[in-house]
C-alpha positions, 0 to 999 in steps of 0.5 A, a space after each residue: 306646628 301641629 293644629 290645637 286641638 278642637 275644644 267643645 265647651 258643655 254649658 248645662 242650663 236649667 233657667 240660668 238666663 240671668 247668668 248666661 250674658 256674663 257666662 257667654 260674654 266671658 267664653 266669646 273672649 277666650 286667647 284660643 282660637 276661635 276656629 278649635 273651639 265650639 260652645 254647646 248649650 244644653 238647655 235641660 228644659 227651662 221655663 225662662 227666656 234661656 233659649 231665645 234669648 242664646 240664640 238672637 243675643 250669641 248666635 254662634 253658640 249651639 242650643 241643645 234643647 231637651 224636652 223635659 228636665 233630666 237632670 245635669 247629668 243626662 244634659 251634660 252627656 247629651 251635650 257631649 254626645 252632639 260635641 265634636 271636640 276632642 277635649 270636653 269642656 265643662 262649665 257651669 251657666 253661673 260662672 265667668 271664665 278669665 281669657 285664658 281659661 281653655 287654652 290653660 286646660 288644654 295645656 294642661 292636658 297636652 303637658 301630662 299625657 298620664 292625665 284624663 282631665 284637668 281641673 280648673 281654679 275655682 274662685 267665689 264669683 263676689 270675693 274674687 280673692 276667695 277659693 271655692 276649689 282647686 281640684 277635688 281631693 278624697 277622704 278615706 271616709 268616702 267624702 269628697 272635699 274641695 282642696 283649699 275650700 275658703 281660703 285666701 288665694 295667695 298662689 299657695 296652689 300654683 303648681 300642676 300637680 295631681 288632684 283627686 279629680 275636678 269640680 264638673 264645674 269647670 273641667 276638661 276632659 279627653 274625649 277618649 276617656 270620656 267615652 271609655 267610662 260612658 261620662 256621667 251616670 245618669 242615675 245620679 241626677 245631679 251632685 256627686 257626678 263628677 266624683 263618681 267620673 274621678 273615682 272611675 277615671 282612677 281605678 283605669 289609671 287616669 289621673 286629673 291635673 290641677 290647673 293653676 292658670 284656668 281661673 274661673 269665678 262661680 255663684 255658689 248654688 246659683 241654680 241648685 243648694 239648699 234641699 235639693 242639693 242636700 237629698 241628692 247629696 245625700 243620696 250619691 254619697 252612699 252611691 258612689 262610695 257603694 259603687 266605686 271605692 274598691 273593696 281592699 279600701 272598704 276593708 281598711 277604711 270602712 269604719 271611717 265610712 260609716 262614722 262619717 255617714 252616722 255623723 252626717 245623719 246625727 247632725 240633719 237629727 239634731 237641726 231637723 226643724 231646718 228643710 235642708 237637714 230634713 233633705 239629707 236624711 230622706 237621701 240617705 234612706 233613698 241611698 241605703 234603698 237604692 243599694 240593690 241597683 247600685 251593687 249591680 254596678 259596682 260589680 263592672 266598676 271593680 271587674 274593669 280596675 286596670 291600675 295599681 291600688 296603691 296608686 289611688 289610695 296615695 291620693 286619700 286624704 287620711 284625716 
């Protein structure tokens, strides 16, 4: 029997200490063996107790300390970077995995070699019957959506099949692709990363695969929301839509783009009083700034397409 494959688990944390014991606790239980898989911290500069408190309490995960705050993406490729397996996992420092949940990924990956990552069960850590998301779908209007977003888990998602791409949440990846695509783009900060990842992951023909059996329970905004989650979504929204979807797409579907982008801002107008709403207007001019710099990308993103369109756009949600 050929040996498994070595999985490096990626815990971005930003003053997460509250969450760690039961993050850590969960992946220390883990049924795949223990000698394929390594636990990376990456400690994105905090001001709480994080990084002491890791290495007397769970000494056998590996702390990677940054000097000052980056960013989830910046600490998520450094991670990777430090990382020695040849499938990265990703998790969020809010979250408890079930037993099962790297050896489902892995499986995943090994049953559909076509995939270049695959997704986990998504489920509200204090309603644990509830789904945040079982996989990342995408509307023709550039807005990523979250497949069966607050529905009841009744097994109504079981199957493996293929998703737009997965919440950077809980996500494996092949190390191969990763570092074909350069992970995460760092001039996103954080929100919207993972998406960018899926868009480009497709355009070179790698899809991601839902797996049903990772099951994994998450505190929603635990360490973000609010209004710093509405600039920045704001903002990467226009970015990746500017960057990656392919010009035959924006031809179709551009009008579909830019009602959802008035849409989204007539409603921040019409709720301004409230910080968050305030947020996502500032990211959207920050995006329409920022356009100049994003199009130089966007010129190496479509340059590097190496797969049949026909193929992506099959994924996107039309209503």
């Amino acid at each position: 029997m050929s040996e498994k494959p070595l999985v490096s688990v990626i815990i971005p944390n930003y003053n997460g200490l509250r969450f760690l014991e039961t993050c850590l606790t969960a992946l220390a239980g883990q049924t795949y063996p223990r000698d394929r898989l390594e636990v990376i911290l990456v400690d994105d500069a905090s001001t709480d107790a994080s990084v002491p408190f890791v290495r007397d309490h769970f000494p056998w995960v590996d702390v990677v300390p940054l000097e000052q705050n980056s960013g989830l993406a910046v600490a998520c490729n450094r991670g990777v970077a430090h990382a020695r397996g040849e499938i990265i996992a990703l998790l969020n420092n809010d979250t408890e995995v079930e037993p099962q949940w790297v050896e489902a990924l892995v499986q995943a990956l090994e049953d559909h070699p076509w995939a270049g990552a695959a997704a986990s069960k998504m489920l509200l850590f204090d309603r644990r019957h509830i789904i945040h998301t079982t996989g990342d779908m995408m509307g023709v209007d550039g807005i990523p959506r979250n497949r069966g977003v607050w529905e009841e888990d009744r097994g109504q998602y079981d199957d493996q099949r293929e998703v737009f791409g997965g919440c950077g949440g809980a996500v494996a990846y092949r190390r191969e692709v990763w570092d074909a695509l350069g992970g995460f783009d760092e001039d996103l900060f954080m929100y919207l990363e993972d998406v960018d990842l899926a868009w480009r992951m497709q355009l070179q023909g790698w899809g991601t695969v839902f797996a049903p059996d990772a099951r994994v329970y998450h505190h929603l905004s635990a360490t973000g929301g609010g209004p710093l989650a509405s600039y920045y979504t704001g903002r990467n929204t226009i970015w990746v839509i500017a960057k990656d979807m392919p010009t035959p797409f924006l031809r179709r579907y551009g009008r579909h783009v830019v009602a959802a982008q008035l849409r989204i801002a007539w409603d921040a107008l019409k709720a301004w009083r409230g910080e968050a709403a305030r947020a996502r207007l500032r990211g959207q001019i920050a995006g329409i700034l920022g356009l100049p710099r994003i199009l130089r990308k966007r010129r190496e993103v479509q340059r590097s397409i190496r797969t049949d369109l026909r193929r992506v756009e099959r994924l996107l949600v039309k209503g």
